[in-house]
C-alpha positions as CSV (number, residue, x, y, z in Angstrom):
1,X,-15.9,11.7,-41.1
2,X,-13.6,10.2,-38.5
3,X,-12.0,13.4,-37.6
4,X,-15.3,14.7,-37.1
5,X,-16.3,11.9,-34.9
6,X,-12.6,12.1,-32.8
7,X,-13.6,15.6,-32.2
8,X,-16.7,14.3,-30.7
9,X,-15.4,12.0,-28.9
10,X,-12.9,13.9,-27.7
11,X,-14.8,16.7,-26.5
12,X,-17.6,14.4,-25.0
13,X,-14.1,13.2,-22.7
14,X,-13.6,16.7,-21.4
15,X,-16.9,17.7,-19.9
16,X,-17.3,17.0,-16.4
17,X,-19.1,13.4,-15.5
18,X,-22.9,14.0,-14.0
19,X,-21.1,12.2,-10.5
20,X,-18.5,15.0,-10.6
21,X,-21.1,17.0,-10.9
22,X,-23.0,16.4,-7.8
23,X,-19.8,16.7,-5.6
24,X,-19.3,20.3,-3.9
25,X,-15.6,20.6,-3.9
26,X,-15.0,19.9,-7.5
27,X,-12.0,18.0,-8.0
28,X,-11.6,17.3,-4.6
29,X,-8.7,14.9,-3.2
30,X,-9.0,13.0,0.1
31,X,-6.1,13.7,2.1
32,X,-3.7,10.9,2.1
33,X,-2.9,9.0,5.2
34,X,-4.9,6.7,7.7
35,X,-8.4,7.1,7.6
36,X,-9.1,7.4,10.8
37,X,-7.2,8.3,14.6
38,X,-7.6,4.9,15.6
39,X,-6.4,3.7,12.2
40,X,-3.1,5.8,12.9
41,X,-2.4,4.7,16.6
42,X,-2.8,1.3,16.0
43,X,-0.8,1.5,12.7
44,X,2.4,3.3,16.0
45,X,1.5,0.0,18.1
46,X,2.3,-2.1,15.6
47,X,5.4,-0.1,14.6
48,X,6.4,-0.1,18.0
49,X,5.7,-3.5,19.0
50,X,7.3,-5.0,15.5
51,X,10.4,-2.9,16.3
52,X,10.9,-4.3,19.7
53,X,11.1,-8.1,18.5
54,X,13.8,-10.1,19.3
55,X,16.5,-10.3,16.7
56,X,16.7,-13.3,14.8
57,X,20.3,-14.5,15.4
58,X,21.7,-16.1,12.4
59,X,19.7,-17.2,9.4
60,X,18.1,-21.1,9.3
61,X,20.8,-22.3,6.9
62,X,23.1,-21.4,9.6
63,X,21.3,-23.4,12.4
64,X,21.1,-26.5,10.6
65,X,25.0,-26.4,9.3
66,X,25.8,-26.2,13.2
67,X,23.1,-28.8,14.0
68,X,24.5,-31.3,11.1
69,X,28.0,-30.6,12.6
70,X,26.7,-31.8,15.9
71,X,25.0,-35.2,14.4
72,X,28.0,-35.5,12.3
73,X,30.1,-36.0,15.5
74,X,28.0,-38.4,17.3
């Protein structure tokens, strides 16, 4: 009985869905990527502009030893 019923089930799992059905290109993939132009250039601006940012020189730790050093010696 249960192996009958795992067949069932099993086969029900391999026919196509009614949704799949409907689509043209049967097992189609969008293409992966931006979805649009605009998407893409704006996705190069912010590349660009993130790129260009000043570098960050020496980490906060650092700062605050050097600042401490200075208030130490007041």
């Amino acid at each position: 009985m249960t192996k009958k019923l795992l067949e069932q089930k099993q086969a029900h799992d391999r026919e196509m869905q009614p949704w799949q059905l409907l689509d043209a290109q049967q097992n189609h993939v969008p293409d992966p990527g931006f979805q649009s132009a605009e998407a893409a250039e704006a996705a190069v601006e912010l590349h660009a502009a993130e790129s260009r940012m000043k570098a960050i020189q020496g980490s906060a730790g650092t700062q605050d030893r050097r600042n401490q050093g200075k208030r130490d010696n007041r």
